[in-house]
Wavefront OBJ file of the C-alpha trace (Angstrom):
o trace
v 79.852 133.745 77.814
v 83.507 133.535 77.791
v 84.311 132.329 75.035
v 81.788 134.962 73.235
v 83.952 137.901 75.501
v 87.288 135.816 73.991
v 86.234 135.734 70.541
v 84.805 139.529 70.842
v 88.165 141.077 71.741
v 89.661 138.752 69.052
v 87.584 140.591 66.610
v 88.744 143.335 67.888
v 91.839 142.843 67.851
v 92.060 142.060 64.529
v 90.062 145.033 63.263
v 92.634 147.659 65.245
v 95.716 145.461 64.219
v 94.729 145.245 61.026
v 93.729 148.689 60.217
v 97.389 150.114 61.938
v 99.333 147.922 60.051
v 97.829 148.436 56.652
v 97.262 152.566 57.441
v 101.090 153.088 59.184
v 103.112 150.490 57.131
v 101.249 151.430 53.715
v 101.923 155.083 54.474
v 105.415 154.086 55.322
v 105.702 152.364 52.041
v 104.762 155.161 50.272
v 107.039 157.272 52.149
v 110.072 154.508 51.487
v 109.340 154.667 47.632
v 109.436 158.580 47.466
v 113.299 158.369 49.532
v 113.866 155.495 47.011
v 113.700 158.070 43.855
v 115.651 160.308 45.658
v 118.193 158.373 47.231
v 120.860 155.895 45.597
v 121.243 152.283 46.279
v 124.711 152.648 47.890
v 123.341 154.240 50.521
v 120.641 152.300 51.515
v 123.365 149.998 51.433
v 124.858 151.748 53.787
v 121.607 151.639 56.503
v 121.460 148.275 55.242
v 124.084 147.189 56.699
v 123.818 149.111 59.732
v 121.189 147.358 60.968
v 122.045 144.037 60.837
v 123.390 145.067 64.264
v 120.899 147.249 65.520
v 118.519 144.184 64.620
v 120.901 141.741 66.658
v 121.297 144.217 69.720
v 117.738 144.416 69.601
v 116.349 141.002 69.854
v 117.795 140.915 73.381
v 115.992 143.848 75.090
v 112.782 143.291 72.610
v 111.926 139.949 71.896
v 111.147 137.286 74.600
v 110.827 139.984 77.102
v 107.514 141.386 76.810
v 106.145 137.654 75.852
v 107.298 136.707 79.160
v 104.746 139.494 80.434
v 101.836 138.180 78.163
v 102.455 134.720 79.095
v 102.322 134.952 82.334
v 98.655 134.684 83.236
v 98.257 136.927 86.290
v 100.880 140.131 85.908
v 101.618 142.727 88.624
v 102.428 146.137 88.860
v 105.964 144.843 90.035
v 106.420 142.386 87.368
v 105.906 144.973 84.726
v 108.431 147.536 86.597
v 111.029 144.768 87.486
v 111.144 143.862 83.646
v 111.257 147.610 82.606
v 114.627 148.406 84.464
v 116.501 144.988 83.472
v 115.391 145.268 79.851
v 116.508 149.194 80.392
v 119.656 148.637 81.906
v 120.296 145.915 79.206
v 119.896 148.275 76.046
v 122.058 151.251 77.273
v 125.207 148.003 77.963
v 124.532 146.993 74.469
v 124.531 150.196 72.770
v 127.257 150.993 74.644
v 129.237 148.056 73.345
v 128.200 148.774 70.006
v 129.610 152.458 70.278
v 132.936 151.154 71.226
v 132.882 148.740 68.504
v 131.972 151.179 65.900
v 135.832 151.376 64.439
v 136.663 147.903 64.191
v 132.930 147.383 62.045
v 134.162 150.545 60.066
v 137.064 149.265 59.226
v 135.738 145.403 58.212
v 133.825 146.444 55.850
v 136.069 149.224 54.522
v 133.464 152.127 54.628
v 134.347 155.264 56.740
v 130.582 156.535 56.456
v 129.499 153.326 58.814
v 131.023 154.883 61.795
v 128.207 157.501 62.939
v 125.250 156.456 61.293
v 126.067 153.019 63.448
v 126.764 155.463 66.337
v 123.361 157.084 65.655
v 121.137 154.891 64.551
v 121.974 152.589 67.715
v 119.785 154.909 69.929
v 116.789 152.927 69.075
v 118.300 150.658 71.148
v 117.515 152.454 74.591
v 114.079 153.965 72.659
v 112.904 150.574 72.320
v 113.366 148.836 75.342
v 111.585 151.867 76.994
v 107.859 150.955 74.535
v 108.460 146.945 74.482
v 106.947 147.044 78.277
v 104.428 149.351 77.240
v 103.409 147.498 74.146
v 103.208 144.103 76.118
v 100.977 145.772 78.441
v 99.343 147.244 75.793
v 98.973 143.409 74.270
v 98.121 141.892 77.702
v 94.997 144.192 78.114
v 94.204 143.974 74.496
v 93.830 147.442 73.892
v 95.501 147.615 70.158
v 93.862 150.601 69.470
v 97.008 152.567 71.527
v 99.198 150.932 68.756
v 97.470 152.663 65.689
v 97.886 156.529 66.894
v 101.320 155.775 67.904
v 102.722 153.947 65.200
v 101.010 156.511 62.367
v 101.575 159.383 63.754
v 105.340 158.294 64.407
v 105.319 157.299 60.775
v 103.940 160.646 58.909
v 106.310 163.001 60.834
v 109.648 160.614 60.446
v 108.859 160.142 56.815
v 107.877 163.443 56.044
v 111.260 164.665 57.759
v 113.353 162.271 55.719
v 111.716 163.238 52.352
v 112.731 166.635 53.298
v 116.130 165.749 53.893
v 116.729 163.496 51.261
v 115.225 166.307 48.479
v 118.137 168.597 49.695
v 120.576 166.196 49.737
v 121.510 165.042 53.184
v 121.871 161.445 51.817
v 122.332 158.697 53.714
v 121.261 161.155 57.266
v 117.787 161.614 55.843
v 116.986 157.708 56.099
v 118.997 157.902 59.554
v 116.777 160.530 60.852
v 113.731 158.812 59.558
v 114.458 155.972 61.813
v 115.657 157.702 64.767
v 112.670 160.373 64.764
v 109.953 157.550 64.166
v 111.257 155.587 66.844
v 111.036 159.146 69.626
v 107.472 160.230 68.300
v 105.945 156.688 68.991
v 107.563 155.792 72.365
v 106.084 159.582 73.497
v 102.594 159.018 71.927
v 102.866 155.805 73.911
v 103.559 157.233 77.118
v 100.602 159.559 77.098
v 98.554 156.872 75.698
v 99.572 154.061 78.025
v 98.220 154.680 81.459
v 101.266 152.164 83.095
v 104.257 154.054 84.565
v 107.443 152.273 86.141
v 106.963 152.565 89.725
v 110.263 152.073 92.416
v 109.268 148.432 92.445
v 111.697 145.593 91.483
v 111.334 141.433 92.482
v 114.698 138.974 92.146
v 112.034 136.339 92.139
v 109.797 137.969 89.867
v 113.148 138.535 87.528
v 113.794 134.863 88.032
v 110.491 133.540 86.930
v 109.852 135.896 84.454
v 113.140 135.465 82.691
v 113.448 131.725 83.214
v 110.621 131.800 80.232
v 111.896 134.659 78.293
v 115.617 134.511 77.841
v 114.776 131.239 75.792
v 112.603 132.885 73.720
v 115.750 135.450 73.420
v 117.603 133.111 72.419
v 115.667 131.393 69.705
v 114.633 134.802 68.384
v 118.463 135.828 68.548
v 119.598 132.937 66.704
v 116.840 133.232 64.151
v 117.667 137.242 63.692
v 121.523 136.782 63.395
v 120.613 133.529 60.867
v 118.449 136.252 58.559
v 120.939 139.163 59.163
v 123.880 136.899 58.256
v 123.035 137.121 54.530
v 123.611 141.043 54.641
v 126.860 140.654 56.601
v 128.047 137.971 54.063
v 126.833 140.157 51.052
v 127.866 143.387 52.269
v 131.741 141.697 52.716
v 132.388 140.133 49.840
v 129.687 141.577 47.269
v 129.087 145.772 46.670
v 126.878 147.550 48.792
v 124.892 148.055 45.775
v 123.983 144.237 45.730
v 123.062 144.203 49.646
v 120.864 147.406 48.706
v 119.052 145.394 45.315
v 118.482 142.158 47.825
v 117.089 144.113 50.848
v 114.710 146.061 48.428
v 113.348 142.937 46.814
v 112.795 141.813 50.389
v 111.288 144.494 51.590
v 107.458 144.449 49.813
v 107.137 140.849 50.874
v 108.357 140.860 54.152
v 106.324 144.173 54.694
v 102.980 142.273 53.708
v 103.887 139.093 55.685
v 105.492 140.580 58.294
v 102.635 142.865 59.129
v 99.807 140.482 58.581
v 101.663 137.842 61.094
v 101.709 141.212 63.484
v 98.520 142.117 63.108
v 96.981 138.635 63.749
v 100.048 137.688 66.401
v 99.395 140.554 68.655
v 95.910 139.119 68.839
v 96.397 135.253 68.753
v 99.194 134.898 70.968
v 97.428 136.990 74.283
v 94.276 134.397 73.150
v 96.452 131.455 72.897
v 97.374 132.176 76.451
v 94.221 133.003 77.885
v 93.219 128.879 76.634
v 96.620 127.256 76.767
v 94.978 124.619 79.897
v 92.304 123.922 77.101
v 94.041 122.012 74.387
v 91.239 121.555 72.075
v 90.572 125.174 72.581
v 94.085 125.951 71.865
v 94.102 124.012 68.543
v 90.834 125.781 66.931
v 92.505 128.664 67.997
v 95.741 127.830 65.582
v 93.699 126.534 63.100
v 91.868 129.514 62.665
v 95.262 131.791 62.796
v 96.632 129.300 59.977
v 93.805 129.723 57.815
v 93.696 133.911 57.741
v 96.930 134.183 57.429
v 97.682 131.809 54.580
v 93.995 132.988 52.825
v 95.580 137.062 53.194
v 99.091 136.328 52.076
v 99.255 133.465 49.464
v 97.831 135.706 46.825
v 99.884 138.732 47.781
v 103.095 136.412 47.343
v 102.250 134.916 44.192
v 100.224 138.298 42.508
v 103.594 139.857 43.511
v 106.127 137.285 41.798
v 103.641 137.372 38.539
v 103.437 141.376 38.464
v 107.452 141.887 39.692
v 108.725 143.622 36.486
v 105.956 145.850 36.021
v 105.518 146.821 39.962
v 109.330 147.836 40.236
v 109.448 149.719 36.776
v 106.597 151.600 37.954
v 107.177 152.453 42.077
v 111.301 152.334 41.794
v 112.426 153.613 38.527
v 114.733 151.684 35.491
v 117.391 152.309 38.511
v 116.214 149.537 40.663
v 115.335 146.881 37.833
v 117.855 144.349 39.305
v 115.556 144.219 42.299
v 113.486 141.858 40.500
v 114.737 138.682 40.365
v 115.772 139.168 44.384
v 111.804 140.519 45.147
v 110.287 137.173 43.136
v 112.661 134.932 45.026
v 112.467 136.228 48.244
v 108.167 136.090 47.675
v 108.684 132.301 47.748
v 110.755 132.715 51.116
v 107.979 134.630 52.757
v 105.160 132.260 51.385
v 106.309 129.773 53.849
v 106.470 132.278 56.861
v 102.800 132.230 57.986
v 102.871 128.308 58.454
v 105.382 128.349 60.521
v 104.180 131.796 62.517
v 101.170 130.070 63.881
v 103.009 126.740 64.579
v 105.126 128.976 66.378
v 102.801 130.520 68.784
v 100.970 127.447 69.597
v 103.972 126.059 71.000
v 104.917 129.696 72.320
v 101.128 130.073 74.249
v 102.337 126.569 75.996
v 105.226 127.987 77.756
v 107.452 125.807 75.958
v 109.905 128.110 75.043
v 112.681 125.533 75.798
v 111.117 123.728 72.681
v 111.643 126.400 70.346
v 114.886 127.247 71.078
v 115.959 123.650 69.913
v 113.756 124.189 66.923
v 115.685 127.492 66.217
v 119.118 125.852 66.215
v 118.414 122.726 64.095
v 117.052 124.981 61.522
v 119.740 127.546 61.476
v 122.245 124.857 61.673
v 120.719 123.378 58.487
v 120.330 126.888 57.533
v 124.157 128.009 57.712
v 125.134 125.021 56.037
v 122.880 126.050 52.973
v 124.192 129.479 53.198
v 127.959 128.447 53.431
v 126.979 126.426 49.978
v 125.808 129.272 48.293
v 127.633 132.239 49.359
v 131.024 131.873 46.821
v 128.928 131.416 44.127
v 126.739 134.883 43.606
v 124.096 136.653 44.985
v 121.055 134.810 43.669
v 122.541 131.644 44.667
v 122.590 133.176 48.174
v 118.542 133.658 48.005
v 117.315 130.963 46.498
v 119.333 129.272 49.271
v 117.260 131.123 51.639
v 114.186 129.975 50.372
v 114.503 126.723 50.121
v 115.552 126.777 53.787
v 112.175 128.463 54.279
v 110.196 125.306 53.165
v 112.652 122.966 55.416
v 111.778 125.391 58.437
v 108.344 125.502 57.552
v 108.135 121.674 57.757
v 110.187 121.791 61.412
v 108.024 124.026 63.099
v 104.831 121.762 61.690
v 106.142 118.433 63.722
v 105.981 119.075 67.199
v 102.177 120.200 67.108
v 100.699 116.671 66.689
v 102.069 115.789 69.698
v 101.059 119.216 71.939
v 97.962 119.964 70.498
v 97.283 116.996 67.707
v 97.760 119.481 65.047
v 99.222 117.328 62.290
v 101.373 117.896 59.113
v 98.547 116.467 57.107
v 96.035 118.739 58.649
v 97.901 121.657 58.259
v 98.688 121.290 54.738
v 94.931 120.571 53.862
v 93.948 123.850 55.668
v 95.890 126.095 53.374
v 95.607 123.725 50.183
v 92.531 125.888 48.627
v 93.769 129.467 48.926
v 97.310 128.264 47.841
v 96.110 126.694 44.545
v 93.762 129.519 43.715
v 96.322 131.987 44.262
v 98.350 129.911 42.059
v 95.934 129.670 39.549
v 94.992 133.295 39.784
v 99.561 133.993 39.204
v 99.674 131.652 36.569
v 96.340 134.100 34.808
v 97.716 137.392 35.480
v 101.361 136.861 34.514
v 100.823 136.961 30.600
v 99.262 140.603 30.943
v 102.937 141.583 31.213
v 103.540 140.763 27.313
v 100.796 143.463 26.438
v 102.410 146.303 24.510
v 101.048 149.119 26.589
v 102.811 150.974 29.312
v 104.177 149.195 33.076
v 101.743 151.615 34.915
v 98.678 150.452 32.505
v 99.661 146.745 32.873
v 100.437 146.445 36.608
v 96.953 148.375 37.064
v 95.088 145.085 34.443
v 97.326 142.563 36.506
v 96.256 144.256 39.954
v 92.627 144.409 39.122
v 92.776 141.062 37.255
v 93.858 139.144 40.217
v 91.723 141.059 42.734
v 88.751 139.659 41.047
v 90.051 136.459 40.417
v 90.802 135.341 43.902
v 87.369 136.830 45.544
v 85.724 135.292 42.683
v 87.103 131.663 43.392
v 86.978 132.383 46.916
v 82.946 133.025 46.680
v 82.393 130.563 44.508
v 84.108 127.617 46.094
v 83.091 129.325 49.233
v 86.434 129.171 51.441
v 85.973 129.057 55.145
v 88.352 131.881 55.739
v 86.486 134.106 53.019
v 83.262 133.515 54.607
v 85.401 134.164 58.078
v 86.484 137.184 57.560
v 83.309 138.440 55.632
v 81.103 137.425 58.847
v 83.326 139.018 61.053
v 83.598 142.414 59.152
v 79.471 142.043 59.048
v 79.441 141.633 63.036
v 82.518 144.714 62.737
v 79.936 146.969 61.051
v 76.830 145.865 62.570
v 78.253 146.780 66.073
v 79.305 149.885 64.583
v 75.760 150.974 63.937
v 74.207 149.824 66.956
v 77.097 151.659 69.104
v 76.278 154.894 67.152
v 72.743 154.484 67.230
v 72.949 154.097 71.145
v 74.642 156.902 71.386
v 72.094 158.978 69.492
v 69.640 157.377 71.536
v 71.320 158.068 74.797
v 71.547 162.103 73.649
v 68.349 162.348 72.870
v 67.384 160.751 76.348
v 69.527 163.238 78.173
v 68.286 166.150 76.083
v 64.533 165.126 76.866
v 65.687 164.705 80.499
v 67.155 168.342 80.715
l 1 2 3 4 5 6 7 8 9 10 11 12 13 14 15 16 17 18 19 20 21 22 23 24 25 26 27 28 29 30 31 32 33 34 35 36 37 38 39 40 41 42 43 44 45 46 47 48 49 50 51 52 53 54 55 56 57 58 59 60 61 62 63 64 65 66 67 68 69 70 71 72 73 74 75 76 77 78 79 80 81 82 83 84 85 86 87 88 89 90 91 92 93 94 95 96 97 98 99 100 101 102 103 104 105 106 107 108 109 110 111 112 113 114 115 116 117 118 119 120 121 122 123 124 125 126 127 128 129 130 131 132 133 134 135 136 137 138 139 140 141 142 143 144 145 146 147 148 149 150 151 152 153 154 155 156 157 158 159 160 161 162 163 164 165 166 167 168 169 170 171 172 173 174 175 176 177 178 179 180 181 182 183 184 185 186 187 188 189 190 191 192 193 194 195 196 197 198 199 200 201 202 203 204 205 206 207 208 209 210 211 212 213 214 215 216 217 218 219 220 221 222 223 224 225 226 227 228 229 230 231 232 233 234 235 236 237 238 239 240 241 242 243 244 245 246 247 248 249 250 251 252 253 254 255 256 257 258 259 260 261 262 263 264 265 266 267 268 269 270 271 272 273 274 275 276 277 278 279 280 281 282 283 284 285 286 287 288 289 290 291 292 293 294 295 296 297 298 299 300 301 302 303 304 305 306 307 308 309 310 311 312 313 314 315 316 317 318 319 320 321 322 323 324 325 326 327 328 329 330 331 332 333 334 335 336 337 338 339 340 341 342 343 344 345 346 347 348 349 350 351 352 353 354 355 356 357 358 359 360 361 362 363 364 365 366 367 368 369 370 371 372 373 374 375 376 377 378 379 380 381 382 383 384 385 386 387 388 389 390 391 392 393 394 395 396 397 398 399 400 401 402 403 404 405 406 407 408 409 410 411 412 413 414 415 416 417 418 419 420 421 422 423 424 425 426 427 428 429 430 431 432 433 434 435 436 437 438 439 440 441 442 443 444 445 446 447 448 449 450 451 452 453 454 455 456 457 458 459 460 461 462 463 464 465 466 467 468 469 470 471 472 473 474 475 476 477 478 479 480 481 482 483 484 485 486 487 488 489 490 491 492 493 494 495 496 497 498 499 500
């Protein structure tokens, strides 16, 4: 019975995850790509570069933090409240900081326009640390359908507002206000949501344990943040802002997939990770499972969009943005690697090791800044192919330690994601020659999108994949339950009207 209740909320889960990710960060997509047309690369530069210390601030009152809450298998009303007013009283020191340092960044990099829009855009700062309690409680209780109103409906009205903006030429403030707006709009839609308030409760000792885990997991997730934002310091020094602007946008589709599928499934996994971490044989179906999805869901996105790159950005950016290319192809290989070592990750992560991954976070970013000090005098490109190759290395890293925690090994691993990597290979390798048609990028990207669709549910069905015939069950059960809730409430009303 409890593992049926487990595997019930998974489902879930996964369905309300799922469905806010792909509704909010497709509208938000769409959103980006109108601002895109209307905006110039310089000044998404500009933002670019901005938040590469936003991001950094950030990791300290965001990350490590709320997993500390999740973790932890029996929370309190004082644990939540005691983390609430350190991770509070953390943000407003750092934005602080960041405020004062605004000059000397401004005049670094050379760029006078840096100075408020860092000022600015470093509010999310505070705004965040007051929803990361929220969401872990949120998490904890698994109740992701909170996440889906808040994140939309903090998505249409910010990128609505910036469109405006941007179409009468506010510039570089329309993509500020976009950020700043979406981040107030959630956080409120959260609070009326959310049922937990901070109450005048606060624990040294609850501080003490809860940080002891978390700060580690700061730290890993800080050194891993300032390791990816390090490229867009380097490249917005000694390259134009133009060039950080053409490598962020190539980054930005695939991380936006990957990112959001590891999210989706993550805020899900992880809280039933922890629920079984005393159960190691438990705790390893649960990986493998995680490893499976998210490699079957992303593999084809990352090699469909390598094979349809020209065509996609011709169509959604303009002839403007045609140097994004060769940046969004290579950074697809980066992100191919991600969701192997995501669910390595939170295995180790739902252990309470956190001490683990904080050495695993500075052997790769050592090997990583190495690579990166390489590549960096040479040109961009050099710079992120660099990056993906250090993506395999890390994937590789994070892969070890399981066969010792949960005997999860290397060889394993690889087998469970060898099918849906090879058909989405075969299925690039199929669609990619469309491109040489002579008919318009809008017709071809539309025969390579369709194409590839088919190709990969085809091979999927016919060499039946375990993840295919996964996720098709559970979508079944999804719907099925949907019926027999609605027809229970039919039957229920037509009780109560017989009874009156």
């Amino acid at each position: 019975m409890k593992e049926k209740n487990l595997r019930n909320r998974v489902v879930s889960g996964l369905f309300w995850t799922f469905g806010e990710r792909i509704i909010t960060q497709g509208t938000s997509f769409v959103l980006s790509i109108v601002l895109a047309r209307l905006l110039m690369p310089s000044e998404y530069g500009i933002v670019a570069l901005t938040f590469v210390f936003i991001n950094l601030a950030s990791v300290l009152v965001s990350n490590g933090i709320g997993e500390s809450l999740i973790q932890k298998k029996n929370t309190n009303e004082t644990d939540y409240s005691t983390i609430f007013y350190c991770s509070f009283a953390l943000s407003v020191f750092l934005y602080i900081i960041l405020f004062i340092s605004a000059p000397f960044i401004t005049k670094f990099y050379e760029n006078n326009e840096l100075l408020w829009v860092l000022r600015i855009l470093a509010l999310t700062i505070p705004l965040s640390s007051i929803n990361t309690i929220q969401q872990a409680y949120v998490s904890k209780k698994m109740m992701f359908k909170k996440f889906f109103f808040s994140n939309l409906g903090g998505t249409l009205v910010s990128g609505l507002i910036g469109i405006t903006m941007a179409y009468y030429e506010y510039g570089v403030w329309a993509l500020v206000a976009q950020y700043i707006i979406n981040m107030v709009i959630s956080t409120i839609i959260l609070f009326f949501t959310v049922k937990w308030r901070p109450r005048l409760l606060f624990s040294l000792g609850a501080a003490k344990e809860l940080i002891s885990f978390g700060w580690k997991l700061v730290v890993a997730n800080l050194i891993n943040t300032f390791y990816n934002e390090l490229r867009g310091l380097v490249i917005g020094k000694n390259y134009k802002l133009s060039d950080l602007a053409y490598y962020n946008r190539g980054n930005q589709l695939p991380s936006l997939i990957i990112v959001n599928i590891n999210t989706a499934i993550g805020k899900v996994v992880f809280p039933a990770m922890a629920e079984v971490n005393d159960d190691i044989g438990r705790l390893k179906i649960v990986t493998r499972r995680a490893m499976k999805i998210t490699a079957y869901l992303t593999f084809p996105f990352m090699i469909g969009l390598m094979s349809v790159a020209n065509s996609l950005v011709s169509v959604l950016l303009t002839e403007k943005w045609l140097a994004v290319v060769p940046f969004l192809q290579i950074c697809c290989i980066y992100w191919l690697f991600q969701p192997i070592q995501t669910a390595n990750w939170q295995a180790i992560k739902a252990l309470g090791r956190s001490d683990l991954l904080m050495n695993l976070e500075v052997l790769k970013k050592i090997i990583g800044v190495m690579m990166l000090l390489i590549s960096m005098n040479i040109n961009v490109y050099a710079i992120a192919v660099s990056n993906a190759i250090f993506a395999a290395i890390s994937m590789i890293i994070n892969m070890v330690p399981n066969k010792k925690l949960i005997n999860y090994s290397m060889a394993e691993q690889f087998l469970d994601i060898a099918s849906p990597l090879l058909i989405s290979v075969i299925m690039g390798v199929i669609i990619y020659p469309i491109s040489w048609l002579n008919f318009s990028s809008a017709i071809i990207l539309s025969l390579q999108i369709l194409c590839g669709g088919i190709i990969y549910v085809a091979a999927s069905y016919i060499f039946k994949l375990d993840s295919y015939i996964y996720l098709l069950d559970t979508l079944r059960k999804i719907v099925k339950n949907a019926i027999r809730e609605r027809f229970s409430k039919a039957r229920r009303g037509e009780n109560n009207v017989k009874a009156n």
